[in-house]
PALO-120438 format. One record per residue (C-alpha): residue in one letter; x, y, z. Coordinates in Angstrom, 3 decimals. Each point is the difference from the previous one (the first is absolute). Layout:
N
('A',(X,Y,Z)),
...
//
This chain:
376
('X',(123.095,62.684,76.254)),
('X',(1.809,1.326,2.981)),
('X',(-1.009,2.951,1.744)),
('X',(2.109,3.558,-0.875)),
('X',(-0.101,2.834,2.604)),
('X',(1.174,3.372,-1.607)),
('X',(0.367,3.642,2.193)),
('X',(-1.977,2.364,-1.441)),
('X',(2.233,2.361,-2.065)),
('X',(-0.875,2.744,-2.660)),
('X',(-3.655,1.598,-0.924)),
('X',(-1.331,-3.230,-2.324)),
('X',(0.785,-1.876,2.975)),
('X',(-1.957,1.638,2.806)),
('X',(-2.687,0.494,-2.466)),
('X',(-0.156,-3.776,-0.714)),
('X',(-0.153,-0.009,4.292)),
('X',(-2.738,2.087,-0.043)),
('X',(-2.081,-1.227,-2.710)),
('X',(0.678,-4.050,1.136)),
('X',(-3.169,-0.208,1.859)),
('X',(-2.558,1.835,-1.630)),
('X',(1.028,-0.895,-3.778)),
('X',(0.934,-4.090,1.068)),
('X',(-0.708,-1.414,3.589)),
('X',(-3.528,2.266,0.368)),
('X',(-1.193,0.216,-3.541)),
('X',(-3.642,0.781,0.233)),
('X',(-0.264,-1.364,3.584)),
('X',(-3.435,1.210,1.232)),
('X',(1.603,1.083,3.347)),
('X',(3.426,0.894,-0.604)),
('X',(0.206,4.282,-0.106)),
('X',(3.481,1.298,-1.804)),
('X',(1.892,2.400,1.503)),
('X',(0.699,3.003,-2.534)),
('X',(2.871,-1.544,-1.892)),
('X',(1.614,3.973,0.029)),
('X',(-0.274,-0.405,3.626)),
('X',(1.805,-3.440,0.674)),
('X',(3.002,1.382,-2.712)),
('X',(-0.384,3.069,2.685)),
('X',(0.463,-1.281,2.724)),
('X',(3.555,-2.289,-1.339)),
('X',(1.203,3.284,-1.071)),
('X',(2.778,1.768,2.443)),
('X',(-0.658,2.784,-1.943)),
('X',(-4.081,0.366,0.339)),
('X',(-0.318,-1.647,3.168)),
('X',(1.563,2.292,3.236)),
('X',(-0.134,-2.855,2.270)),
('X',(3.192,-1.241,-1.797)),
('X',(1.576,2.251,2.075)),
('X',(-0.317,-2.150,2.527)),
('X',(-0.337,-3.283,-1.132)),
('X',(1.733,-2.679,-2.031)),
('X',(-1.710,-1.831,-2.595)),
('X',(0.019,-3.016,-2.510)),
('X',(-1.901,-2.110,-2.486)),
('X',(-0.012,-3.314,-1.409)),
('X',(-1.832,-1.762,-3.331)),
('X',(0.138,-3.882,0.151)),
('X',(-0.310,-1.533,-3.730)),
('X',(-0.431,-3.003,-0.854)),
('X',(0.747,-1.031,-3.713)),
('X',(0.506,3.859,-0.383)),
('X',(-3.560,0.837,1.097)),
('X',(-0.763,1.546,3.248)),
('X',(-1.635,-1.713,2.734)),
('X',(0.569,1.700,2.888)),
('X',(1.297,3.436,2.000)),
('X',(1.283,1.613,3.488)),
('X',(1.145,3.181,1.308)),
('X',(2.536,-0.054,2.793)),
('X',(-0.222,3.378,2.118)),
('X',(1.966,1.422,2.762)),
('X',(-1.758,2.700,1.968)),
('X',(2.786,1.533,1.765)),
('X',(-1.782,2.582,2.167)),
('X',(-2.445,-2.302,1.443)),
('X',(3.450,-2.906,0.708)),
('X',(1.704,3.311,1.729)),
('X',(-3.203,0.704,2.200)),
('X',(-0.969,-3.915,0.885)),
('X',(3.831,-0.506,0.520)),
('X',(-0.281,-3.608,-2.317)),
('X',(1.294,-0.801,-3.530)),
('X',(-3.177,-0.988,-1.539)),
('X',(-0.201,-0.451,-3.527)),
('X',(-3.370,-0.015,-2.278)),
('X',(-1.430,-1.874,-2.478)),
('X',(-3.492,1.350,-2.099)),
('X',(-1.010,0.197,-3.628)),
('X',(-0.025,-3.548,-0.138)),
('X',(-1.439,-1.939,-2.884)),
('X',(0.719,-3.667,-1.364)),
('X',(-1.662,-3.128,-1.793)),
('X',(-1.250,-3.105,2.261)),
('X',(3.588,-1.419,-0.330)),
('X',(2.132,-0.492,3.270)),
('X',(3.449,-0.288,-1.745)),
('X',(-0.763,3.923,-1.064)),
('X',(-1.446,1.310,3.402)),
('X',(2.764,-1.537,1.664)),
('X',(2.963,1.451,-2.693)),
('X',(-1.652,3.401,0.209)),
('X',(0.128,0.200,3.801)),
('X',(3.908,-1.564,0.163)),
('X',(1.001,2.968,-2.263)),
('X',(-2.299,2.329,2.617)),
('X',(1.702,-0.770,3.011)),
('X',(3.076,-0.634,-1.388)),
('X',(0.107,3.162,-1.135)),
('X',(-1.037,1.389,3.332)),
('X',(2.693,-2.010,2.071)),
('X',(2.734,1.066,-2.106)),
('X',(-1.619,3.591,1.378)),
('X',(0.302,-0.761,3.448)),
('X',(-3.806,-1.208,0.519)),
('X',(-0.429,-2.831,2.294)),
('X',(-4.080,0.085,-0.561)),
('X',(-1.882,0.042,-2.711)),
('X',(-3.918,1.263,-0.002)),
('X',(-2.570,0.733,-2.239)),
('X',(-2.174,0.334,-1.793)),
('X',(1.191,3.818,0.340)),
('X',(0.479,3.141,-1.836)),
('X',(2.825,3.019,0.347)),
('X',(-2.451,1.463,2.437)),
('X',(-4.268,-0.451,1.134)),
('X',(-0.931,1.675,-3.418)),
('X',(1.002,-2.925,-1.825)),
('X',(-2.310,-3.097,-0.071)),
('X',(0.999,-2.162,2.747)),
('X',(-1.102,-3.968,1.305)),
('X',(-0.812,-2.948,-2.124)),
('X',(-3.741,-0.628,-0.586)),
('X',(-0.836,-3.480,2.274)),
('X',(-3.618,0.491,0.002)),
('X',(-2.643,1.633,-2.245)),
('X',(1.196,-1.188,-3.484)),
('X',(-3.356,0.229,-1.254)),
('X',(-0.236,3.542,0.446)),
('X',(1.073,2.813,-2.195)),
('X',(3.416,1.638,1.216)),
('X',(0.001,4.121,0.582)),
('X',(2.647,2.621,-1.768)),
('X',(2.142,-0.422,3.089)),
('X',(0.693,-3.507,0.198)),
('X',(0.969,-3.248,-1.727)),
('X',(-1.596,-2.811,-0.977)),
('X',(2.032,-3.684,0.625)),
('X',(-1.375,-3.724,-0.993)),
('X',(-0.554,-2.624,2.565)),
('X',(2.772,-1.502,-0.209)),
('X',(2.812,3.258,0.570)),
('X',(-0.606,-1.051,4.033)),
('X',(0.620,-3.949,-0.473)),
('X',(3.561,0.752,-1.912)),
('X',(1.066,2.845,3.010)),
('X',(-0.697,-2.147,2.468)),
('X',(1.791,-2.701,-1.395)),
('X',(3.085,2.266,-0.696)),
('X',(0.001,0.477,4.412)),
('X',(-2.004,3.022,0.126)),
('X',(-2.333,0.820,2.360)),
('X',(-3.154,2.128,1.390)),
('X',(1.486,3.202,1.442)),
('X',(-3.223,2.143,-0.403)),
('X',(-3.750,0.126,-1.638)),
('X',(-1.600,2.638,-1.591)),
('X',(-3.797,-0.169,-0.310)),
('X',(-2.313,1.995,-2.469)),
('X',(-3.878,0.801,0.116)),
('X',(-2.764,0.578,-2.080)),
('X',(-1.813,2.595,1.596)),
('X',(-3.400,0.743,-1.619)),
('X',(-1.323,4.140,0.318)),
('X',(-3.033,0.061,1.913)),
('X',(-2.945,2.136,-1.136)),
('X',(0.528,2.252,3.184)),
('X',(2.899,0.034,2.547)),
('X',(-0.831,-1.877,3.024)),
('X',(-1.836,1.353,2.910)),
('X',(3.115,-0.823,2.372)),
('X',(2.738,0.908,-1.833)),
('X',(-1.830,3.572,-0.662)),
('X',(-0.057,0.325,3.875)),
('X',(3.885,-0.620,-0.104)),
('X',(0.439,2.380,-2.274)),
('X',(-1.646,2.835,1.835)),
('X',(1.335,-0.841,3.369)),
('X',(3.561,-0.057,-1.742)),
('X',(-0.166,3.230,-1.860)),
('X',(-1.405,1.423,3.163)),
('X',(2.479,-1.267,2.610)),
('X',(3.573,0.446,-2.170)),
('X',(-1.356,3.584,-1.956)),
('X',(0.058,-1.570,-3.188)),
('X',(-0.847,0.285,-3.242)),
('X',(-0.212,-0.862,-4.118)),
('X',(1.757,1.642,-2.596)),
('X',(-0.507,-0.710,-3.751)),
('X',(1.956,1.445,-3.247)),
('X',(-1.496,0.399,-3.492)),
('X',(3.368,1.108,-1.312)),
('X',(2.879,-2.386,0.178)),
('X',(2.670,2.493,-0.059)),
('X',(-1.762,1.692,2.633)),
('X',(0.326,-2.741,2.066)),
('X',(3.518,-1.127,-1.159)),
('X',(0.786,3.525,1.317)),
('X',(-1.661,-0.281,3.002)),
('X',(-0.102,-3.840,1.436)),
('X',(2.263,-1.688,-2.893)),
('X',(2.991,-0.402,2.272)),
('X',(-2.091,-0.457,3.554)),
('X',(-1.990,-2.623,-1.595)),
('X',(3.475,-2.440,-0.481)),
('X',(1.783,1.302,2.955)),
('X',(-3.540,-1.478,1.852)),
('X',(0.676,-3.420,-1.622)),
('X',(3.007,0.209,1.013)),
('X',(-0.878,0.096,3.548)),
('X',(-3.339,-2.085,-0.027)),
('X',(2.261,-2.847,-1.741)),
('X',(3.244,0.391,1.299)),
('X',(-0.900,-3.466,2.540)),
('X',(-1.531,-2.056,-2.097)),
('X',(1.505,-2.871,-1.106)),
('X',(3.431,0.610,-3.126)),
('X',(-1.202,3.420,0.148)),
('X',(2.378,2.837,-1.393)),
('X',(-0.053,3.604,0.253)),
('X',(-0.434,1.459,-3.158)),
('X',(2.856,2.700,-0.542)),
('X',(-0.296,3.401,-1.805)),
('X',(0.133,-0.922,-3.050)),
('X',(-1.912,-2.785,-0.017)),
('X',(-2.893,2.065,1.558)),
('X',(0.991,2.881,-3.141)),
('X',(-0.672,-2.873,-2.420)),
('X',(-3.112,-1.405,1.589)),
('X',(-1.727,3.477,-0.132)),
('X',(1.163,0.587,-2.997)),
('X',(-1.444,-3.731,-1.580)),
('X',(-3.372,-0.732,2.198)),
('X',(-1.514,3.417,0.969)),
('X',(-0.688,1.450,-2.986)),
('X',(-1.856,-3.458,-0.671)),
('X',(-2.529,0.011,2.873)),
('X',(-3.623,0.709,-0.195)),
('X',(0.437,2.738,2.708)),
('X',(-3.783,-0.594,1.312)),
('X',(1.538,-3.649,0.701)),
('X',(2.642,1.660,2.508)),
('X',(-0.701,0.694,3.328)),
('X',(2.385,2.225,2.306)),
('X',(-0.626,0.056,3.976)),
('X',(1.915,3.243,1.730)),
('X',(-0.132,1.278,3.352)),
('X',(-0.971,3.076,2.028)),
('X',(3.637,1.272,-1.285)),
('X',(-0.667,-0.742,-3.315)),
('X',(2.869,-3.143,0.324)),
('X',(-1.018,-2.828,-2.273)),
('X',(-1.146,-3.287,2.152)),
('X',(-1.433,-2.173,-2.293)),
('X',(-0.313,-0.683,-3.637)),
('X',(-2.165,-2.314,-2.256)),
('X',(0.733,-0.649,-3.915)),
('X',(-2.132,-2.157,-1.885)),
('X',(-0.014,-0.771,-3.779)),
('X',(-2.419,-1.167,-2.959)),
('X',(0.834,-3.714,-0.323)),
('X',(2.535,-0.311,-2.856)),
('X',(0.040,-3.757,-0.146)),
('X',(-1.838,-0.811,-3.294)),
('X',(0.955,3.075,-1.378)),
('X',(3.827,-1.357,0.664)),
('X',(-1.398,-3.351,-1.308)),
('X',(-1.418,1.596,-3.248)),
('X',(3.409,1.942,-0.671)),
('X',(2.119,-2.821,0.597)),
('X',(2.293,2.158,2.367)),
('X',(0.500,2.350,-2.818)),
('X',(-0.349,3.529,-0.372)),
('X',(0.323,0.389,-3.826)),
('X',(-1.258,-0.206,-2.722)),
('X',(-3.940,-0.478,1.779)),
('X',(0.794,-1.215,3.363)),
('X',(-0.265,3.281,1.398)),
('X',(-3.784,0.787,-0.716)),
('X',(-1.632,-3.135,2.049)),
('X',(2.381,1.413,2.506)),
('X',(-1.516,4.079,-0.304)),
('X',(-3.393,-1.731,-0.324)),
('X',(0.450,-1.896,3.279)),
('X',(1.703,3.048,1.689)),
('X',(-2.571,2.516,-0.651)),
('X',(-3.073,-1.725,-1.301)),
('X',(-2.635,-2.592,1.563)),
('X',(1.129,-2.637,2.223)),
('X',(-0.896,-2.592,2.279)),
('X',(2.798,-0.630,2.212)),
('X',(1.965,2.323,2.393)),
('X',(3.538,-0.768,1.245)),
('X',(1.507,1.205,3.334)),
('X',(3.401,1.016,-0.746)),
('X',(0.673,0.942,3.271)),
('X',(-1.211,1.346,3.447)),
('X',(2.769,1.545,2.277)),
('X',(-0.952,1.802,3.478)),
('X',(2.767,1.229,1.881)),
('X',(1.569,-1.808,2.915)),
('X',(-1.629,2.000,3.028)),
('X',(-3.396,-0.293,-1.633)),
('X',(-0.408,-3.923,-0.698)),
('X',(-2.535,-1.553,1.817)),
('X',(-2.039,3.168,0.584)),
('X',(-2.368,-0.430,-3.009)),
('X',(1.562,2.268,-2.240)),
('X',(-0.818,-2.778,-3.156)),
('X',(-3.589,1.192,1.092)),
('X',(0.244,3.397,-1.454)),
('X',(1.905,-1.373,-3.181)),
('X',(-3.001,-2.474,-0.868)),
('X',(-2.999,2.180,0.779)),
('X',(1.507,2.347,-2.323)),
('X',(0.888,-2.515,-2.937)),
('X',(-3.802,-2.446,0.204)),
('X',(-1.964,3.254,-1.623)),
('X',(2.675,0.112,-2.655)),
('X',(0.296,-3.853,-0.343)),
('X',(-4.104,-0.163,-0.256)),
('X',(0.274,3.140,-2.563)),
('X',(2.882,-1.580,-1.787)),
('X',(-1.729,-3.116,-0.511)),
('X',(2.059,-2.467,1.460)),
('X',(-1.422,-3.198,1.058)),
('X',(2.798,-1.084,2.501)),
('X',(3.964,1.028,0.725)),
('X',(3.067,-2.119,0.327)),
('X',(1.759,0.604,2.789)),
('X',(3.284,-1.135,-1.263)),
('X',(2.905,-1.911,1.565)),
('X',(-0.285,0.930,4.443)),
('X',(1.663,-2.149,2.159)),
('X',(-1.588,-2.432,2.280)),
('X',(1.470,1.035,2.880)),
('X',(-1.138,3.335,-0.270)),
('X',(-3.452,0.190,2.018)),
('X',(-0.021,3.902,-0.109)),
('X',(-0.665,-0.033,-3.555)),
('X',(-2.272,-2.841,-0.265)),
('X',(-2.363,1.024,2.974)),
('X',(-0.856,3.330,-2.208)),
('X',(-2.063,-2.634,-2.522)),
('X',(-1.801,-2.164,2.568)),
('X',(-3.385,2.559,-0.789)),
('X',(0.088,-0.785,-3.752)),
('X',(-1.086,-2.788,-1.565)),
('X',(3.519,-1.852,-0.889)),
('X',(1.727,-3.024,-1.331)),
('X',(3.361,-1.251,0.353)),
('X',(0.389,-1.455,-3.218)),
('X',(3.552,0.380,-0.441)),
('X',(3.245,-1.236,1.773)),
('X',(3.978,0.924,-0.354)),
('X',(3.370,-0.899,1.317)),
('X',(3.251,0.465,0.465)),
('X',(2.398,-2.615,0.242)),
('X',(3.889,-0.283,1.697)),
('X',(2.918,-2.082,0.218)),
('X',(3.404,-0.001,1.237)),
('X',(2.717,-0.237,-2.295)),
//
């Protein structure tokens, strides 16, 4: 049977988008993680998702004897075009069977959309913005995914590159195992930084004490530790309302680390999370009716793995060793915590200033992502 390409339309459709993957493709997959299916409907929805105020955005279900075997997003961020001064379209929540007749319909109706918007690029995997999961998986398919990002087969990168797309950037990820005390060098650092810029730790046991306090510093700091990294985009107002309002009441508050100055400006931040990944796996990306206790259990209870959401120091204080302070405040609470090792989720591998802060740690790079372009 010939292949069918439908837009997304409707609720039943972008629910059978979301749920394609973890109910077909992935079904018991020992590696695959689900995103929350909630948050996938979420983030199609103009009226949930704030970044739809500046972006453009489509789906597409291929079928195939009326079943579904594959699925794309087309994005346009048009904030980040306006600041890069290029027409660059996106491509990301890509999914499809081993079958190049469905890859290749589900990327004509991509960038066909996107040329009839103007786009004369198309690039991807990519989100609206850096808090969506971003890159296709290339190496470390034998490893379990984290809460953040996707999981792809093998053969996703042999159908794009036969389609004319190519490397435009890797990200790499490490397994960084918590040491029984924090290195005798990277202590030193820590002192001689604290000393020399007047800094110092702040924690919160109350998260709307903090959301009072540091809620809106902690995103306008992304903003500016991000904003030159590669398909980065500012997050706006009311994307940074929502983002308070969904992740910080989450956190494990001993897991976040705030670094602020001798005038009490913010300078650094470090959030880290309780894996979620075989709690995800146990609720199949659903909340209800059960799938939110392995997800409690794995939030506040016992657990083995850490993940790095994110570590942001401001502009004027990269490279000065400000990461020091962050991670001689968060080992004791790893060790106390139990965790065995962290993920550092997706960094790129251009970016030396973050992976220098984990050359005292034992580490592995076990994992390997990329993003892809073409012209159109």
């Amino acid at each position: 049977m010939a292949v069918t390409i439908k837009e997304v339309s409707g609720k039943s459709a972008l629910k059978e988008f979301a749920t394609f993957p973890v109910d077909y493709l992935y079904r018991n997959h020992p590696y695959y993680v689900p995103q929350l299916i909630s948050d996938t409907i979420g983030t199609f929805s103009p009226d949930e998702n704030p970044a739809y105020d500046f972006c453009e955005a489509t789906c597409f279900m291929a079928y195939r004897d009326g079943k579904p075997v594959g699925r794309i997003a087309g994005i346009i961020n048009k904030h980040f075009n306006e600041k890069a001064g290029k027409k660059e379209g996106r491509f990301g929540f890509v999914d499809f069977i081993d079958d190049e007749e469905v890859s290749k319909a589900l990327f004509e109706a991509v960038e066909n959309w996107a040329r009839k918007k103007g786009m004369t690029s198309m690039h991807g995997p990519l989100g609206f913005t850096d808090m969506d999961p971003e890159g296709l998986l290339i190496e470390g398919y034998d490893e379990i995914g984290t809460s953040v990002t996707l999981y792809s087969y093998p053969y996703y990168r042999n159908h794009i590159e036969s389609l004319g797309y190519t490397k435009e950037t890797d990200w790499v990820e490490y397994k960084i195992y918590v040491p029984e005390s924090i290195p005798e060098k990277h202590q030193r650092i820590t002192e001689i930084v604290r000393k020399k810029y007047n800094l110092r730790v702040i924690k919160y046991t109350n998260a709307n004490k903090l959301i009072k306090e540091y809620g809106q510093k902690v995103f306008e700091l992304i903003n500016q530790a991000y904003a030159n990294l590669y398909g980065y985009s500012a997050l706006s107002q009311r994307q940074i309302d929502y983002y308070i309002k969904m992740y910080i009441p989450l956190l494990r508050l001993e897991n976040l680390t705030l670094i602020i100055n001798e005038a009490d400006e913010l300078v650094g931040v470090g959030i880290a999370f309780p894996s979620l990944a075989k709690a995800l796996q146990k609720s199949k990306g659903r909340l209800f009716p059960f799938g939110f206790i392995p997800l409690l259990k794995a939030l506040k209870g016992k657990n083995d793995v850490v993940e790095l959401l994110l570590v942001a120091v401001r502009p004027d204080y990269q490279s000065k060793g400000v990461n020091a302070l962050l991670f001689s405040d968060l080992i004791p609470i790893f060790q106390q915590n139990g965790y065995i090792y962290a993920e550092s989720n997706p960094e790129l591998e251009e970016n030396n200033k973050v992976q220098s802060q984990w050359q005292y740690f034992e580490r592995v790079q076990h994992k390997r992502r990329r993003a892809f372009c073409k012209s159109l």
